[in-house]
KOLLO-933287 format. One record per residue (C-alpha): y negated, z negated, x; residue number from 1; chain. Coordinates in steps of 0.5 Angstrom, whole numbers. Layout:
BEGIN
> v	w	u	num	cadena
> Y	Z	X	NUM	A
...
! end
This chain:
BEGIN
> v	w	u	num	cadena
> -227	-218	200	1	A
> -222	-223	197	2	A
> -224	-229	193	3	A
> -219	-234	196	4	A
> -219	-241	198	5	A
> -223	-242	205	6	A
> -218	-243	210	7	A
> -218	-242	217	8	A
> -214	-240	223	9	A
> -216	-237	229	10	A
> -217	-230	229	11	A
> -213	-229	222	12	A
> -217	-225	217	13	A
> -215	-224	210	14	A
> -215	-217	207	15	A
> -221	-212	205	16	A
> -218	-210	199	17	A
> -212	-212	193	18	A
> -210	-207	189	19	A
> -203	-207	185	20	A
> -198	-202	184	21	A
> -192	-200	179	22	A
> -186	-200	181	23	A
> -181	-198	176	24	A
> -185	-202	171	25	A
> -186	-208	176	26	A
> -192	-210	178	27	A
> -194	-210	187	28	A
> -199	-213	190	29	A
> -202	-208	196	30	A
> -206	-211	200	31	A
> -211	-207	205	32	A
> -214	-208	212	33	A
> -220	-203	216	34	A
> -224	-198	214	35	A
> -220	-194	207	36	A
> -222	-186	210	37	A
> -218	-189	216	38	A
> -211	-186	217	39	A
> -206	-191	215	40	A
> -201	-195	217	41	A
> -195	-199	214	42	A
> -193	-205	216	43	A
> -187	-209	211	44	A
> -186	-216	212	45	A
> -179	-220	212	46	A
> -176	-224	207	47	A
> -179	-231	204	48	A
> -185	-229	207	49	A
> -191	-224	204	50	A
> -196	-220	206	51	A
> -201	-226	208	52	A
> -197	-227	214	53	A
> -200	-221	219	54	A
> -207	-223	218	55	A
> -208	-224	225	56	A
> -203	-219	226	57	A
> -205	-213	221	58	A
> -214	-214	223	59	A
> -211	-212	231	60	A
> -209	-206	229	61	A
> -215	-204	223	62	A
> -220	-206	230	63	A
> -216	-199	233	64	A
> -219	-195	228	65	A
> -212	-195	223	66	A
> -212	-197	216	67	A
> -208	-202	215	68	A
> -203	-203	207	69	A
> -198	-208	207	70	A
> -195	-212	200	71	A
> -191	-218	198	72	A
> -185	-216	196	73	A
> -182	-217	189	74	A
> -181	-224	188	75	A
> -185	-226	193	76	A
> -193	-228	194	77	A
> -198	-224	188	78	A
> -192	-219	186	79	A
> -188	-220	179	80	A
> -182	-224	179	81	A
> -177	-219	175	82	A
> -170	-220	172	83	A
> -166	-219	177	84	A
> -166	-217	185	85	A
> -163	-211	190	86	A
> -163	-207	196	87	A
> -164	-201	192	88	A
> -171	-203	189	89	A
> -174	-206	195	90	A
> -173	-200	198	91	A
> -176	-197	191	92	A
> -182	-201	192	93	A
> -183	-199	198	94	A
> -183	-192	197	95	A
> -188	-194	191	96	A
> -193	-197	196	97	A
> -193	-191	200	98	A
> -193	-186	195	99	A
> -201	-190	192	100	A
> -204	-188	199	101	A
> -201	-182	202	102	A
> -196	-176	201	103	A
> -198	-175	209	104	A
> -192	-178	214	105	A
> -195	-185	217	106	A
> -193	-189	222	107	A
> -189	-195	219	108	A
> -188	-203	223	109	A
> -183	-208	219	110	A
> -181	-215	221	111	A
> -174	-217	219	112	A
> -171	-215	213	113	A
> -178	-211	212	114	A
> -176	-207	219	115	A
> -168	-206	216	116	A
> -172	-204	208	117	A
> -176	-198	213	118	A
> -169	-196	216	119	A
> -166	-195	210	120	A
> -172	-191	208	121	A
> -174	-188	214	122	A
> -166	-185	214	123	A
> -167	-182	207	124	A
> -174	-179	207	125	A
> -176	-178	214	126	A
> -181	-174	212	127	A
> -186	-180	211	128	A
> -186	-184	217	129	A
> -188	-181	224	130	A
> -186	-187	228	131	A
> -184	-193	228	132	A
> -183	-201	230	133	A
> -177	-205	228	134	A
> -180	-212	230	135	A
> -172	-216	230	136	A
> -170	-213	224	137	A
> -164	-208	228	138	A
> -158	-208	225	139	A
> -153	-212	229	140	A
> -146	-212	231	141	A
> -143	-216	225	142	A
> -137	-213	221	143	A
> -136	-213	214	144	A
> -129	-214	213	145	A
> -124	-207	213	146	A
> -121	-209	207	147	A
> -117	-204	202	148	A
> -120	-201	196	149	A
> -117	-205	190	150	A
> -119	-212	195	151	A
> -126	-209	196	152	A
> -127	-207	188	153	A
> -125	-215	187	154	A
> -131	-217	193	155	A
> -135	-214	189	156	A
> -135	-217	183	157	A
> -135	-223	185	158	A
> -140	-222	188	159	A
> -143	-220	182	160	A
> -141	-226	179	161	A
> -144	-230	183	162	A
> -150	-227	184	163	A
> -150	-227	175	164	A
> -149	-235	176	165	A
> -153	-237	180	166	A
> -159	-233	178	167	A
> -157	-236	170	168	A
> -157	-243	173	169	A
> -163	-242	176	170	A
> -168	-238	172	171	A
> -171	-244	170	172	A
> -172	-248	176	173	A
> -180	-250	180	174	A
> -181	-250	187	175	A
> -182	-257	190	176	A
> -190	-258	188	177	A
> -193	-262	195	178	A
> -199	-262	198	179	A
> -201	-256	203	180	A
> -199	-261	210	181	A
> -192	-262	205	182	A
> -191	-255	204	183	A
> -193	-253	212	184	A
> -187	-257	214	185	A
> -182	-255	210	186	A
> -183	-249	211	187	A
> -183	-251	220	188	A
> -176	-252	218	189	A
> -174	-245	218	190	A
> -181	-243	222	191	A
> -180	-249	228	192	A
> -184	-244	233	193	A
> -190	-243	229	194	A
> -195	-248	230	195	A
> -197	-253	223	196	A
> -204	-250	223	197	A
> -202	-243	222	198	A
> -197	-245	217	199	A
> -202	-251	213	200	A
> -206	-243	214	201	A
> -201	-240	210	202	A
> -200	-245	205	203	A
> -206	-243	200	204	A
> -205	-236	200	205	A
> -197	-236	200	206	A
> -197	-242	195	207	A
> -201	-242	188	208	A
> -203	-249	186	209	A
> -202	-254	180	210	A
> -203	-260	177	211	A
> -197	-263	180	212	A
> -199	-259	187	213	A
> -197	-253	191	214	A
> -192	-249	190	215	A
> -189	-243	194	216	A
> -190	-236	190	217	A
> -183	-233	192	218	A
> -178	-234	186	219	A
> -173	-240	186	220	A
> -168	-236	184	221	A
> -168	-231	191	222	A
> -164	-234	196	223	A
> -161	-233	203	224	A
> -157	-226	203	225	A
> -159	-225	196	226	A
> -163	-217	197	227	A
> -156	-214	197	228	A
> -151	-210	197	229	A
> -153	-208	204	230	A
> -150	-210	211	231	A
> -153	-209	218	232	A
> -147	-206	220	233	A
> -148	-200	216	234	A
> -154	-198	219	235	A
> -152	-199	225	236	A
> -147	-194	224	237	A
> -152	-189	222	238	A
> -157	-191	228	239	A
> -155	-186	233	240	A
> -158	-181	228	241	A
> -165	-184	226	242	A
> -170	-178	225	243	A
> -177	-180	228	244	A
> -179	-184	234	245	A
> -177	-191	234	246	A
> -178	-198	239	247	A
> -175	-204	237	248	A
> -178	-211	238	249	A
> -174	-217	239	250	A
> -175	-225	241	251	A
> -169	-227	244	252	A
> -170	-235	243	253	A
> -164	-237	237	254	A
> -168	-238	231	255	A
> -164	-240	225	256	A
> -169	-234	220	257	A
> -167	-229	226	258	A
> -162	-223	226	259	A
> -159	-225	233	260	A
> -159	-218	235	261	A
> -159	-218	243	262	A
> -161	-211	246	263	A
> -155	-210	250	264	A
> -151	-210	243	265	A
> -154	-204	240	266	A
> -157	-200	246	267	A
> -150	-196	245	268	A
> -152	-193	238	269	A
> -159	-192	240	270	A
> -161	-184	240	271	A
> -164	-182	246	272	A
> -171	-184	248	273	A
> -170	-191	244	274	A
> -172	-197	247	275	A
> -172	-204	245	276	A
> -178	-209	247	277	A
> -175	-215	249	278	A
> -180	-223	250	279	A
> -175	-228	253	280	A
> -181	-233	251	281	A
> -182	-231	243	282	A
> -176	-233	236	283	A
> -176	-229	230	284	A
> -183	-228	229	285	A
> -186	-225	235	286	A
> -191	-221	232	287	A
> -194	-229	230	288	A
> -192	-232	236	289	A
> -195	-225	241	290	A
> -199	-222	236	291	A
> -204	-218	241	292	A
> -198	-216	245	293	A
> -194	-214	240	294	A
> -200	-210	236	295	A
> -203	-207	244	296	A
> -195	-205	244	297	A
> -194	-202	238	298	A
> -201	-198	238	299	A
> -199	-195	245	300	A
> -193	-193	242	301	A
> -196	-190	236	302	A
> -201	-185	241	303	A
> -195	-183	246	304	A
> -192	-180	241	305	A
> -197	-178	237	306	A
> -196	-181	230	307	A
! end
């Protein structure tokens, strides 16, 4: 098991194993729930978040008999923090991550910007995924701008630069240092459904303690938008084609963090047999709010098309 600081939430368990893969020369902490000669099973978390937020969600699906791998993303929890950030290298590690567990297709579950990170992949290598669940991380109805070429060329540097300058302005920053009840309600402002003690829970696992206090591991310099070149929209155009069995997951009350993506938007694009779940009574984190639905959802899924 993992040596951590005891903290406790009902029904979270923290994972079995930790081990740490390269990706390109970054270094990736997997972690690992259930029995390691199960089947395995992929889950990817959102952004500002990190593997340690499925550990109620995760420890559901290892009771089914699934061995459970998931991993802090780049620049979030125990993984590197490199020189520089993008979509294209998300996508790497992830496919670093499953390339340490098995070569066999799997069924796969991404929450946020980890549900559009599978997409991509998926999309690219059908072969490595035998389902899988999108909890509100489909792509919605909102379009970049239909620009000329030469115009385009100009937003892209600029956007480079931008991205450059705040990375430099930025490069030796700290976050904030607080108490664990400090950084719990800092992080209920962008979390306002989540109750304080499943957040307080996440403080020392998320977060790394000094002689000033605790501090978030996730990279000052990663803001908001910052995982690009990517928009929804692209991939919403790709949609109708997804080439393995898809359920989508929403929470339909507006959170800040959430994509807003409303199931009558993109039923349009979605190939036959697609369904989208919807819960009128969750937000963004619906596998947090709800997690034994959403597992007993997923796992149902997952035997109807034999993944």
């Amino acid at each position: 098991m993992i040596a951590d600081e005891p903290v406790s939430y009902p029904g979270a368990r923290r994972p079995d194993r930790k081990r740490f893969v390269d990706s390109s020369g970054v270094r990736i902490a997997v972690y690992e729930w259930g029995d390691e000669r199960a089947r395995p099973l992929l889950l990817v978390h959102g952004g500002f978040d990190f593997a340690g937020t499925f550990d109620v969600f995760a420890p559901l699906l290892a009771q089914a008999g699934w061995r459970v791998v998931s991993f802090d993303h780049r620049g979030h929890g125990d993984s590197a923090h490199p020189a520089l950030y993008s979509w294209d290298a998300d996508v790497r590690d992830t496919r670093a991550v499953l390339d340490s567990v098995s070569h066999k297709p799997m069924p796969m579950i991404g929450h946020s910007k980890g549900g559009a990170l599978l997409t991509q992949l998926i999309e690219a290598h059908p072969h490595r995924a035998s389902a899988f669940v999108n909890i509100d991380g489909l792509p919605g109805r909102r379009r970049h701008p239909d620009v000329a070429d030469h115009e385009r060329t100009r937003l892209v540097a600029a956007e480079l630069a931008g991205w450059l300058d705040h990375r430099r302005r930025s490069a030796k920053k700290e976050r904030k240092p607080g108490t664990i009840d400090e950084l719990a309600r800092r992080r209920a402002r962008m979390n306002p459904r989540l109750s304080l003690a499943w957040l307080r829970y996440l403080v020392p696992i998320g977060a790394q303690r000094s002689s000033d206090g605790w501090r978030w591991k996730i990279d000052p310099s990663l803001r908001f938008g910052g995982f690009g070149p990517w928009r929804p929209d692209w991939s919403l155009e790709r949609l109708p084609g997804f080439p393995v069995p898809l359920v989508g997951v929403v929470g339909l009350v507006h959170e800040e963090m959430g994509w807003g993506t409303h199931p009558d938007e993109i039923r349009p694009y979605l190939p036959s047999g697609v369904r989208v779940e919807a819960f009128a009574d969750a937000g963004h984190f619906v596998h947090i709010e709800k997690p034994r639905e959403v597992a007993d959802l997923a796992l149902r899924f997952f035997q109807s098309v034999g993944a």
